[in-house]
C-alpha positions as CSV (number, residue, x, y, z in Angstrom):
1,X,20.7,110.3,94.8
2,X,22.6,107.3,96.8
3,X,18.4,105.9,97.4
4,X,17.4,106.2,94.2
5,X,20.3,105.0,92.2
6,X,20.4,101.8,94.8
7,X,16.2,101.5,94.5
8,X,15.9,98.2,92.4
9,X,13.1,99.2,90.5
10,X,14.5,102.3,89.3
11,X,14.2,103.0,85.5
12,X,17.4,102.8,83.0
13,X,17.1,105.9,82.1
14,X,16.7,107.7,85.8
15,X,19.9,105.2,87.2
16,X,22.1,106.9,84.7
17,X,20.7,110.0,85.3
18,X,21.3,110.6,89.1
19,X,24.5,108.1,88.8
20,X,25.5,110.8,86.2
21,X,25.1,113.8,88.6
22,X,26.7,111.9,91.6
23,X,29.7,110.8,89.4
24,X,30.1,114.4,88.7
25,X,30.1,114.9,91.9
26,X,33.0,112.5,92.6
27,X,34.9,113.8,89.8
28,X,34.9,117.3,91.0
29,X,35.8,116.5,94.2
30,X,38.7,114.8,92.9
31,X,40.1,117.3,90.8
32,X,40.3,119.2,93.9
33,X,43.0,117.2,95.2
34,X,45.3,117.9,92.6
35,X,48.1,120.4,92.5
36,X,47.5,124.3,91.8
37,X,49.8,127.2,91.4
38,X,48.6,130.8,92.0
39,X,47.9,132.8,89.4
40,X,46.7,136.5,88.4
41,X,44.3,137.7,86.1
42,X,42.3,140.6,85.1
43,X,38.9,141.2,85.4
44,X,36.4,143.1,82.9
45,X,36.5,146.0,85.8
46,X,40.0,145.9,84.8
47,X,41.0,144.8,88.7
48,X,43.7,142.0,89.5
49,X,42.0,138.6,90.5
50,X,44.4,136.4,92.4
51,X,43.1,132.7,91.9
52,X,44.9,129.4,90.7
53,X,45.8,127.3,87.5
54,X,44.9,124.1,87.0
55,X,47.5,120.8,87.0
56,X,47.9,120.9,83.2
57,X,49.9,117.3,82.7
58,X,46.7,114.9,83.7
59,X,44.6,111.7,82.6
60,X,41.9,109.6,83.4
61,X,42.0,105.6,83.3
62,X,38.7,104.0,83.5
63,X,38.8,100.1,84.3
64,X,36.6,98.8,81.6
65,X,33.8,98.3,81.2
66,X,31.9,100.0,84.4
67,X,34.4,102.8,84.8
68,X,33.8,104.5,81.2
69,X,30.3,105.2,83.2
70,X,32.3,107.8,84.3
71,X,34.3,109.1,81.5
72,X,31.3,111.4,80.3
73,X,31.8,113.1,83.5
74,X,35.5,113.6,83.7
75,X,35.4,114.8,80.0
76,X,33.0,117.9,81.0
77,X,35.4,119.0,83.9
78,X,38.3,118.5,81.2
79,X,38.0,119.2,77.7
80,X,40.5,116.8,75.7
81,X,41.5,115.2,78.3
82,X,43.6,112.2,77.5
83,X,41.8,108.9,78.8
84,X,43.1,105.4,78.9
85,X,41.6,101.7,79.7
86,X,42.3,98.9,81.8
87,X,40.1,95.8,81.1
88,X,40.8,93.2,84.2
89,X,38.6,89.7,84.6
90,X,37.3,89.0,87.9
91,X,36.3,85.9,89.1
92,X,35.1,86.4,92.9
93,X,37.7,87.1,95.4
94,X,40.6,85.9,93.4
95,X,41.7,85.3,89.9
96,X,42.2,88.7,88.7
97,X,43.9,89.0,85.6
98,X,44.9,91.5,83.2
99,X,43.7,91.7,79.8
100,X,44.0,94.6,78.1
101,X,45.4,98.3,78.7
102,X,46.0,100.9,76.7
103,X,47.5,104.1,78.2
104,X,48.8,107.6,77.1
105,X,52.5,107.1,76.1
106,X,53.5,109.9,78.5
107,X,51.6,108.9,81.5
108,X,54.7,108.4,83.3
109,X,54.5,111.9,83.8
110,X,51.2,112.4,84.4
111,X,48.2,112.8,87.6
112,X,46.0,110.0,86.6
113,X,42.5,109.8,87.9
114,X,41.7,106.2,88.1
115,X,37.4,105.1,87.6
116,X,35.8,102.3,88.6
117,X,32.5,102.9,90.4
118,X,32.6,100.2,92.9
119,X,35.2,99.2,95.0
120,X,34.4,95.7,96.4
121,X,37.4,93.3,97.6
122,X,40.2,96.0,96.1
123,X,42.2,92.9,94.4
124,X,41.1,94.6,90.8
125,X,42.2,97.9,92.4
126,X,45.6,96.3,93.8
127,X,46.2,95.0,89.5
128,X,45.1,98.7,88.2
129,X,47.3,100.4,90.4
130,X,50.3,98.0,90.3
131,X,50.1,98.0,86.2
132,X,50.1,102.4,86.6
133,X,53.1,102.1,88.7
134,X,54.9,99.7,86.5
135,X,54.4,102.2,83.8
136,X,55.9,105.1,86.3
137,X,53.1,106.7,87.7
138,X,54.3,108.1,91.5
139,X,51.7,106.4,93.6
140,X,51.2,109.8,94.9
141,X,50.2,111.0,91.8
142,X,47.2,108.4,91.4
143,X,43.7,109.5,92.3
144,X,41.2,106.3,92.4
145,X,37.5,107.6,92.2
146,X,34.9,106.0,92.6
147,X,30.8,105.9,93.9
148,X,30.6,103.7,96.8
149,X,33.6,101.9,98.6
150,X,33.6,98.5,101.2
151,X,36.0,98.6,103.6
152,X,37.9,95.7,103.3
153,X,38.8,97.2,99.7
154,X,39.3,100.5,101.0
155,X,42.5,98.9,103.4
156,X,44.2,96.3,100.8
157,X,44.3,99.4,98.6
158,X,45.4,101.8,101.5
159,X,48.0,99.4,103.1
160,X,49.4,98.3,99.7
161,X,49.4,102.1,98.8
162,X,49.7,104.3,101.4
163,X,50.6,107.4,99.4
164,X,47.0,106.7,97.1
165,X,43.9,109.1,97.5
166,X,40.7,107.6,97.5
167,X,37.4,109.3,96.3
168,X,34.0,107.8,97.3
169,X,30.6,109.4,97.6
170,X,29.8,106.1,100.3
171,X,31.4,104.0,102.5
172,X,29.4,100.4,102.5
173,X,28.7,98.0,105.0
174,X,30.5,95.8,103.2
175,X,30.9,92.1,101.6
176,X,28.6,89.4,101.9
177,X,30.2,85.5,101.2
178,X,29.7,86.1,97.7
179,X,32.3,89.2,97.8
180,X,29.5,91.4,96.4
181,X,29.2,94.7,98.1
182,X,26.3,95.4,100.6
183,X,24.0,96.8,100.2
184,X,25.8,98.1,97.3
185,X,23.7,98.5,93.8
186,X,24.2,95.7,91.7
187,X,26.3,95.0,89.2
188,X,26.8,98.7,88.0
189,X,28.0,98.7,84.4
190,X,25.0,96.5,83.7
191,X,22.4,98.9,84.9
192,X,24.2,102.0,83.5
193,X,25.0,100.2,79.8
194,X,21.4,98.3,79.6
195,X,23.1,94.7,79.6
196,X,23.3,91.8,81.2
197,X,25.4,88.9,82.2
198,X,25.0,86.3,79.1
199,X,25.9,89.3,76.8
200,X,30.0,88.5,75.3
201,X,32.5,91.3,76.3
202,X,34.0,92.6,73.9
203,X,37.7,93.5,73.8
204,X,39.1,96.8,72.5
205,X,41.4,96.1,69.2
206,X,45.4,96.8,70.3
């Protein structure tokens, strides 16, 4: 999936095909690293079947506009689950800045499964995090998927939050001297959404 989806020559519709089964992918893995108590049911046979229950108090954040790629995805493991945005504007290595978040009221209290497909220099990560822990979110209680990961982002977000879980189907080779992940697969919400760079962004309403 990781040589088509990177193939430049790929269709639109096949790149968010196999990104869609290898987000899934991600996402299920994920949800495996969140808290389970035991619990008992029966069976049809009428025999006892000793299993677990899901973490019932959690959320997904996608940092807009390339992590709602991934919301389809969490949705189908979750039905109703609560999802909230983060939009933050990158410019290269530096000049992150917050724009515009909207979160669950009670996320305070909440597992939150963080999305953003690519993890490049982590300084957008380091904002998305930092604005979920303002909000009191446990850093331990914060799972950051996402499809392929550079190094240097995986250790600003690692040494800045040690308690953090990361999720990544790839570990890259990682940035080149335009801070672009190599070989990476372009700019992802581009290919998934059909857009391109001249198009305006559009901000969410408050």
């Amino acid at each position: 999936m990781h040589t088509l989806i990177r193939d430049a020559q790929i269709t639109k519709h096949d790149f968010v095909f196999y990104s869609d089964r290898l987000i899934r992918l991600v996402v299920e893995h994920g949800l495996g690293h969140l808290p389970f108590t035991e619990k008992q049911v029966i069976t049809p046979t009428g025999s006892v079947y000793t299993g677990v229950d899901f973490c019932k108090r959690l959320c997904g954040v996608s940092v807009i506009r390339s992590g709602e790629s991934m919301e389809n995805a969490l949705r189908a493991c979750c039905k109703g689950i609560k999802i909230g945005k983060i939009l933050i504007h990158r410019e290269g290595d530096n000049g992150q800045q917050l724009i515009y978040e909207k979160l669950p009221n009670d996320i305070s209290d909440r597992h939150v499964l963080l999305l953003d497909p690519i993890l490049g220099t982590g300084n957008s990560a380091v904002q998305a995090i930092s604005l979920l822990i303002r909000k009191g979110v446990p850093e331990s209680n914060i799972i950051f998927l996402n499809l392929i990961s550079a190094p240097q982002g995986v250790h600003v977000v690692c040494k800045k939050f040690p308690r953090i879980k990361i999720v990544t189907s790839e570990i890259e080779i990682g940035l080149n001297k335009d801070y672009r992940v190599i070989p990476g697969m372009g700019e992802f919400g581009d290919r998934y959404f059909g857009t391109d760079d001249d198009e305006q962004l559009v901000v969410p309403s408050q």
